[in-house]
C-alpha positions in Angstrom: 0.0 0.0 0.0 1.6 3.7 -0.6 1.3 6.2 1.2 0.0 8.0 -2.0 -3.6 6.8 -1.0 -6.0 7.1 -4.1 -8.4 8.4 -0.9 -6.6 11.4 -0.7 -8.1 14.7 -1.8 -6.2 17.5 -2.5 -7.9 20.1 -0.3 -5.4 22.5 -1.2 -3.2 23.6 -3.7 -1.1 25.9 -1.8 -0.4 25.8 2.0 1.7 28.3 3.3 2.1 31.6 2.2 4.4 34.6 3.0 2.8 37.1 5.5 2.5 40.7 4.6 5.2 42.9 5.7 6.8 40.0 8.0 10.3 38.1 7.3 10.2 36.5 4.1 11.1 33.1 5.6 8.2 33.1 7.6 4.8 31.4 6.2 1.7 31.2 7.5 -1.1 28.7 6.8 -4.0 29.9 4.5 -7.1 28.8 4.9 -8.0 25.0 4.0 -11.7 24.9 4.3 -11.0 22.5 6.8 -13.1 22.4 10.3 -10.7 22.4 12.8 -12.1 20.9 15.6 -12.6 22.4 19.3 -10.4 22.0 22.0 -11.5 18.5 24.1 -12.3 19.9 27.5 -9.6 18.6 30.1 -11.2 15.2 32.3 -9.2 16.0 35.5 -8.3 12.5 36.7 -7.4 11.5 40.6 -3.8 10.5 39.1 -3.0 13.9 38.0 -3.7 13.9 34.3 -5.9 15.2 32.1 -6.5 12.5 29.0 -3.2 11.4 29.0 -1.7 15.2 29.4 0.3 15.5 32.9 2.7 18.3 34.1 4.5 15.9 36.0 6.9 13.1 34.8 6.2 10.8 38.1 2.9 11.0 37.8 2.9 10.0 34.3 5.4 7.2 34.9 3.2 6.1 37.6 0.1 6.0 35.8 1.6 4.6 32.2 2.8 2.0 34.7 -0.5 1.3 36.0 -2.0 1.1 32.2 0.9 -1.2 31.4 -0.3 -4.0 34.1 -3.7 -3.6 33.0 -2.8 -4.0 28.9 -1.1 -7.6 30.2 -4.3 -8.7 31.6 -6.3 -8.1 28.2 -6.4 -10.9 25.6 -4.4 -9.9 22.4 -7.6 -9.7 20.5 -8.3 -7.1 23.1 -4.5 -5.7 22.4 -5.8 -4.9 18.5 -8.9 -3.2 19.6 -7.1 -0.4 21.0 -5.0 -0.5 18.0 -7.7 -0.5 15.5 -9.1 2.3 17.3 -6.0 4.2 16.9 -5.9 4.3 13.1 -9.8 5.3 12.8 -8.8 7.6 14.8 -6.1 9.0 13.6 -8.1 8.9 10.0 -11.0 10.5 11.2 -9.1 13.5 12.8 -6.2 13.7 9.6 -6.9 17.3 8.1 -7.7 18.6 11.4 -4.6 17.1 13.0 -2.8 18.0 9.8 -3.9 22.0 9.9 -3.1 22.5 13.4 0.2 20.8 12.9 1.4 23.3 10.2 -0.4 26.4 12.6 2.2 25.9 15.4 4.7 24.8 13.6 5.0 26.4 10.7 6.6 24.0 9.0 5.6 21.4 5.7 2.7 21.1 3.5 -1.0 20.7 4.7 -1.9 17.9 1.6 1.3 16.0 2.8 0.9 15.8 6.3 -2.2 14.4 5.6 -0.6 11.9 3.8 1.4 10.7 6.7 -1.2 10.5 8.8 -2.5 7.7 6.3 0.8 6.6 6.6 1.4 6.4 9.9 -2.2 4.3 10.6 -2.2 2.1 7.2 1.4 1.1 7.4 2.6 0.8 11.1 2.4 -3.4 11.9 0.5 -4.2 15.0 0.1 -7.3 16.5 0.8 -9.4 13.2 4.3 -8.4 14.0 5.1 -10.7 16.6 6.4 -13.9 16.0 6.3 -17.4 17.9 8.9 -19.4 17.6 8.8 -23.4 18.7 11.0 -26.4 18.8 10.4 -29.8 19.5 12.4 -33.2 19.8 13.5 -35.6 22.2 13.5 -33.9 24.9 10.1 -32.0 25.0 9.1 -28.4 23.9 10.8 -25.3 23.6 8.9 -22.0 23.1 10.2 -18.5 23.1 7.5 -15.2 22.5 7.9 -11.5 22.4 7.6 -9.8 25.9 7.0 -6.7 26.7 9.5 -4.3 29.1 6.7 -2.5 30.3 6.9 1.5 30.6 9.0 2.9 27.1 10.0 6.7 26.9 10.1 8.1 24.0 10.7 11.8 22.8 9.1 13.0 19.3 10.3 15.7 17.1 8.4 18.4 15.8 8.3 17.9 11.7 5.8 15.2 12.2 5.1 15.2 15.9 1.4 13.3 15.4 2.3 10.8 12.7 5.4 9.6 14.7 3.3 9.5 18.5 0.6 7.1 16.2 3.7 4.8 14.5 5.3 4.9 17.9 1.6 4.2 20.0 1.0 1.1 17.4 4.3 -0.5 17.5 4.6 0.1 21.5 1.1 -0.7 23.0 1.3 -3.8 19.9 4.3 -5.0 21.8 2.6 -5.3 25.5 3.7 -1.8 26.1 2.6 1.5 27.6 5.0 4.7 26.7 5.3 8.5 27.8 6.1 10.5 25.2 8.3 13.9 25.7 6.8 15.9 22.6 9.1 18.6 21.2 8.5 22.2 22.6 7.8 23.2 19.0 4.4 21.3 18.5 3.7 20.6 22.4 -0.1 22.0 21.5 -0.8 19.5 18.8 0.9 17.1 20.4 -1.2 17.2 23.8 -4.4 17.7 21.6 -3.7 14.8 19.9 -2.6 13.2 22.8 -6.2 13.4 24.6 -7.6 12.5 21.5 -6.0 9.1 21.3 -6.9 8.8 25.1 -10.3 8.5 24.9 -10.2 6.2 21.8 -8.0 3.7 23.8 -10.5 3.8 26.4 -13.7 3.4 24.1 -12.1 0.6 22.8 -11.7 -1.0 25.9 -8.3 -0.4 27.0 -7.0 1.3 30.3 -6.5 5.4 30.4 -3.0 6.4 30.0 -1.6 3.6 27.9 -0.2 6.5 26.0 0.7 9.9 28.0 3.0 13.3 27.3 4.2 16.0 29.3 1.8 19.1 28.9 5.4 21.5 29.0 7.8 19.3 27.7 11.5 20.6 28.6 15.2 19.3 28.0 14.4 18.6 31.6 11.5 16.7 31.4 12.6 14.8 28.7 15.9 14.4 30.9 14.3 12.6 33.8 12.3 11.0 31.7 15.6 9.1 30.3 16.8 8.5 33.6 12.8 7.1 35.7 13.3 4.0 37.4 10.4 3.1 35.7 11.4 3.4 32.0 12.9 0.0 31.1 13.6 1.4 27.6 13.9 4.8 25.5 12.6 5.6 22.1 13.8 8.8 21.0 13.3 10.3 17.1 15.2 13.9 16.8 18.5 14.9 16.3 22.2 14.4 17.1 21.7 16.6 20.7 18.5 14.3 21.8 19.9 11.1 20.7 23.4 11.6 22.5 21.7 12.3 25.6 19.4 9.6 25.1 22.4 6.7 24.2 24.4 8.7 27.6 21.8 6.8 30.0 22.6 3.3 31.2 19.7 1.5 29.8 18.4 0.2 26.5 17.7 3.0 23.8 16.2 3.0 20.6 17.5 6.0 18.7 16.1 7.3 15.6 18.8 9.9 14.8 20.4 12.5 12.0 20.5 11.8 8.0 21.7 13.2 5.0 20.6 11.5 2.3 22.9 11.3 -1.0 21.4 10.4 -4.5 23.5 8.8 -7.3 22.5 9.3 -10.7 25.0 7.1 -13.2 24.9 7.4 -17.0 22.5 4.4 -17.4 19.8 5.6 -15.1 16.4 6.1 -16.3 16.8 9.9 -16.3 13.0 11.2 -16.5 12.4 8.6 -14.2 15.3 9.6 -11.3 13.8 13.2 -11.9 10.5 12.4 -11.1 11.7 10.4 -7.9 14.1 12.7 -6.6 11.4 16.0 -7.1 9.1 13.6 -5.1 11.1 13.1 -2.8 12.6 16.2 -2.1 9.5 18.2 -2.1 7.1 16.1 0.3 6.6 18.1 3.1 9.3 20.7 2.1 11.9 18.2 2.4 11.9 17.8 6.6 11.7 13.7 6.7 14.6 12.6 7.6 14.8 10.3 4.7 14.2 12.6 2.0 17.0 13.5 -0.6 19.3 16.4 0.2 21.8 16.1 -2.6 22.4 14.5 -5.7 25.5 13.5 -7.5 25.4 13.2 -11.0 27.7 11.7 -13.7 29.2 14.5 -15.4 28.3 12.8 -19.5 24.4 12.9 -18.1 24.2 15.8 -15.8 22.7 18.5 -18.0 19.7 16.0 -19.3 19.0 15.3 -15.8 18.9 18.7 -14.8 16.6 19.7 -17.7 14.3 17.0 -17.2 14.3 18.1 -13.8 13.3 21.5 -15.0 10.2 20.3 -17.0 8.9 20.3 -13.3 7.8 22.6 -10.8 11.5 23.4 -9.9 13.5 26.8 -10.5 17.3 26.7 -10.9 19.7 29.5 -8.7 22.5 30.6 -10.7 26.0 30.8 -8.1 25.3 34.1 -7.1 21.5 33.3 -5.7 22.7 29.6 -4.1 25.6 32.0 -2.2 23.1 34.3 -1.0 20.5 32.1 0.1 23.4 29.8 1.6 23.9 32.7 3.8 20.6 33.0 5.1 19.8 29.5 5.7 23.2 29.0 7.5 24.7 31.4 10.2 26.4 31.6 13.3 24.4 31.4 16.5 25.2 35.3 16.5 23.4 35.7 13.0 26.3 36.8 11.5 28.6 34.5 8.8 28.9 30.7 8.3 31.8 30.2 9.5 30.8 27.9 12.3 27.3 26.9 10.2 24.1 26.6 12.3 21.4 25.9 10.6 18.5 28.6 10.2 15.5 27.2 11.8 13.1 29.8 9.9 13.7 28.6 6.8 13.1 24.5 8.0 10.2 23.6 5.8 8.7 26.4 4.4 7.6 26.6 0.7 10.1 27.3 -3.1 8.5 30.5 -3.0 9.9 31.6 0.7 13.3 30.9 0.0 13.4 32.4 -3.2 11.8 35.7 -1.5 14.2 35.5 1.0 16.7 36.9 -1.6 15.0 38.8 -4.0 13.8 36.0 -6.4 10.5 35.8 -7.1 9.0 32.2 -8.4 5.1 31.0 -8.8 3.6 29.6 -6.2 3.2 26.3 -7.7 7.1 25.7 -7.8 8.3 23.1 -5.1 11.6 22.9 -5.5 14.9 25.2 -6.1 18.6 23.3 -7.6 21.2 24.5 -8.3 24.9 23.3 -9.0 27.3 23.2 -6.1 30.7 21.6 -5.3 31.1 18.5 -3.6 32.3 20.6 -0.3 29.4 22.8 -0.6 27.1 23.8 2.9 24.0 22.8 1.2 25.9 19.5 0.4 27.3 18.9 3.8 24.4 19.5 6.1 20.7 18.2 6.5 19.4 21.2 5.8 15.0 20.3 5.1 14.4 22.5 2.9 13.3 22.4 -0.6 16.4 23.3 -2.3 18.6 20.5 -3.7 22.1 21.3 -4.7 23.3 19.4 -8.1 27.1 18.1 -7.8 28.8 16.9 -11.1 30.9 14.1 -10.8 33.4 12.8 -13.8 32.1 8.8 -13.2 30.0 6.3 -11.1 33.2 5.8 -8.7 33.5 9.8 -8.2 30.0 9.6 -7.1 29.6 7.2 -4.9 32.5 8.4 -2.9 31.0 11.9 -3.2 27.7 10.4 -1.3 29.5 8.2 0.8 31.3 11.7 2.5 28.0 13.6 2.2 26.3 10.8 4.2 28.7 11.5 7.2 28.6 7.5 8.2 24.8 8.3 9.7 23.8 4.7 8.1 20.4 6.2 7.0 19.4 6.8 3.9 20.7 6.9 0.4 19.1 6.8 -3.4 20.7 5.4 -6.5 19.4 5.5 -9.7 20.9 3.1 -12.3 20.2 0.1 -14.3 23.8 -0.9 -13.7 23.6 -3.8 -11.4 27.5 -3.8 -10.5 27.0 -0.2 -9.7 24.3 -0.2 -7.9 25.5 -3.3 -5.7 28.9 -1.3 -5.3 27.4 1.5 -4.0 25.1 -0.8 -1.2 27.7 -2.4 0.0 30.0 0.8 0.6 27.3 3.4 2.2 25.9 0.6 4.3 22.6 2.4 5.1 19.7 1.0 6.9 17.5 2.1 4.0 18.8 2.4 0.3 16.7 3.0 -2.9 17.3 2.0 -6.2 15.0 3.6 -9.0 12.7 5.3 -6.8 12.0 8.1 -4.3 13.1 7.7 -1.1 9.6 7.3 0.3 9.9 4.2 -1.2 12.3 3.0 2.0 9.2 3.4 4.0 6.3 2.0 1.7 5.7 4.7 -0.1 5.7 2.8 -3.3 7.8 0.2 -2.5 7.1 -3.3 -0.6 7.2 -2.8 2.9 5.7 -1.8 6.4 6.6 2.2 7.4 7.9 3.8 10.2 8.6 7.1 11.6 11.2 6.2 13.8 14.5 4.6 12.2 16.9 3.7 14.2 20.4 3.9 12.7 22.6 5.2 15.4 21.7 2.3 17.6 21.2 -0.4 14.6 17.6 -1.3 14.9 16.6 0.0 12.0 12.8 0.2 10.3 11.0 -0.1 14.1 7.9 -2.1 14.2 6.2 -3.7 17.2 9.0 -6.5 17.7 11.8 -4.3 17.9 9.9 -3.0 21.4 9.7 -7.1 23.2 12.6 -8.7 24.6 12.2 -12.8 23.9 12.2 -15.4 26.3 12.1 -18.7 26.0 10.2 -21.4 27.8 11.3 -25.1 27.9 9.5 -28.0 29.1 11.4 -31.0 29.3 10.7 -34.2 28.0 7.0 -33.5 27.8 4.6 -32.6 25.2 6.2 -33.8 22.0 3.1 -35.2 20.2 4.5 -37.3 17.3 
């Protein structure tokens, strides 16, 4: 299934649009003719929440831990109630969800985070995902079975705060499970929206309150003692290098879904309208902030400029040097806003539309462009950092080999993502065995890697820093085994 549902209806054209007389990296949501809905009324509870939303972490640990005991009483039919009641959910309440999403955080396109919401509840394995696994012989039965470790923290980042809490709800409460979620400060009012939301559909469907809670004000410090609770057997964390340090610091078992940079290879056999129209879809969906998305592209040299042109019969615009310098130096600066000499990436410019960036120095472009390229050097900011935005800087490269050693220094060693188009076989198994990525696309966008028209479950949380990769429900059970001896061998 893709995540390019033929259910989807494009309710909008446009999103985001540039405010009058504000900065020109700043957009603002127009209106969708969507209904958002009101604000649940907070249900005071005797354990200190409010539908899941708590301002304290022990009293959220306390009553996830309470929800936990009661999910291990249900039946696991029981188990895929409450996740079935989680995807309607999270269908039913898609645009609205989607529209407040893009209000606080200003970030991505309105028809595509609708489209990972469908993601998120079509493609996210539940209970199917865990596996039995028997012997039998001579000396009796031998079973082992996917057990839960009980409370899970996780923290959430704040490009697709919603989508990831439903992925991470399914995979964790599928898995025997409860978890408290640290949302980022950046979407904490979807998030806790959401968050009651979900609540009251877990309970509807039968299953204890609180399986699923957040922190009303989430904090570094909240999120910090959330690592370190007695209570948390395990951590789940999806952000970036700063979270994900901290997160692997604590002496217990974490699940880290950390930084990419995504490199694409294009060799002189690829299919080149074919590699355009995957890298534009890529690079564009949701202004370029998944993690998986492509950031940079490396093409043969003898191929280069009828890539770029058929790159150009799409809703793209090409910066000449002087325009990728300029806006170079306003998506890049130092944390005193002046230079780029020790780069830190601009946060204003994380996800908003062609058309903002290109305002931001002097350009202006139709609103229906989604992309900007541009030709850069190897070395170049744009090419070095994850930067989630829709421009994609254009490297040539004098062979295949040139390339691939191109992406495999862009890539940094993260163990992401990468994109290879080719109908070289030798080249493209050269290239998998050197970048070593947990996800790696041949002839297709890199939503592919998650479903998105390739075979596959999805996720929102990958975990290549600590190895797990794609997470699904197993990757959150620890097996034991059970052995009988000498009995119960039936033939």
């Amino acid at each position: 299934m893709s995540v390019q549902e033929q259910d989807i209806r494009t309710l909008v054209e446009e999103v985001l649009r540039r405010v009058q007389g504000a900065s020109p990296a700043f957009a603002a949501p127009v209106e969708t003719g969507v209904l958002i809905q009101p604000e649940p009324p907070m249900a005071a509870a005797a354990d200190g929440g409010e539908d899941g939303v708590f301002d304290d972490v022990d009293q959220a640990v306390n009553a996830a831990e309470r929800a936990q005991l009661r999910l291990m009483e249900m039946t696991l039919e029981q188990r895929g109630k409450i996740i079935q009641a989680i995807r309607e959910t999270g269908l039913r309440y898609k645009e609205d969800f989607s529209q407040r999403t893009v209000e606080e955080t200003c970030m991505g396109r309105f028809d595509d985070k609708v489209k990972k919401f469908i993601s998120a509840c079509t493609l996210t394995p539940g209970i199917e995902d865990l596996t039995t696994r028997a012997w039998t012989g001579d000396h009796g039965l031998t079973i082992e079975e996917a057990a839960p470790y009980g409370v899970i923290g996780a923290v959430t980042p704040s490009t697709h705060p919603l989508p990831t809490m439903i992925n991470n709800a399914i995979s964790v409460i599928a898995a025997g499970n409860s978890g408290v979620f640290n949302g980022h400060p950046g979407a904490k009012r979807v998030f806790a929206y959401g968050m009651q939301i979900f609540n009251r559909a877990i309970v509807a469907a039968g299953g204890p309150p609180n399986l699923i809670c957040c922190m009303r004000e989430p904090t570094m410090e909240t999120g910090q003692k959330i690592f370190t609770h007695p209570k948390i057997r395990l951590l789940l964390v999806t952000g970036g290098p700063g979270v994900v340090k901290a997160a692997m610091a604590v002496p217990k078992k974490a699940i880290c879904a950390g930084p990419g940079n995504p490199p694409v290879v294009v060799d002189e056999t690829a299919d080149l309208a074919n590699a355009a129209r995957c890298v534009f879809e890529g690079a564009t969906f949701d202004n370029n902030i998944l993690c998986i998305g492509e950031k940079e592209v490396f093409c043969v040299n003898s191929v280069f400029d009828q890539f770029k042109a058929e790159l150009l019969k799409l809703p793209v615009v090409e910066l000449n040097a002087q325009q990728i310098e300029a806006l170079t130096r306003k998506a890049f600066c130092q944390k005193d806003g002046v230079g780029c000499a020790a780069p830190v990436l601009n946060r204003d410019f994380v996800g908003r539309n062609a058309e903002v960036l290109a305002a931001a120095i002097g350009l202006t472009v139709d609103p229906k462009v989604r992309l900007l390229i541009g030709e850069t050097s190897a070395d170049h900011l744009f090419v070095e950092e994850e930067q989630m935005m829709p421009f994609l800087p254009l490297v040539r490269c004098r062979h295949v080999d040139e390339a691939i050693d191109c992406a495999l220094k862009a890539e940094h060693g993260y163990g992401h993502t990468a994109i290879m188009h080719s109908r070289n076989v030798a080249n493209m198994s050269k290239m998998a065995r050197l970048v070593n990525t947990t996800i790696f696309v041949k002839n297709g966008s890199s939503l592919a890697g998650v479903g998105g028209g390739g075979e596959g479950y999805g996720s929102y949380s990958i975990a290549s820093p600590t190895g797990e990769g794609i997470t699904s429900a197993r990757t959150f059970t620890r097996q034991r085994r059970c052995v009988l001896v000498d009995y119960f061998r039936i033939i």
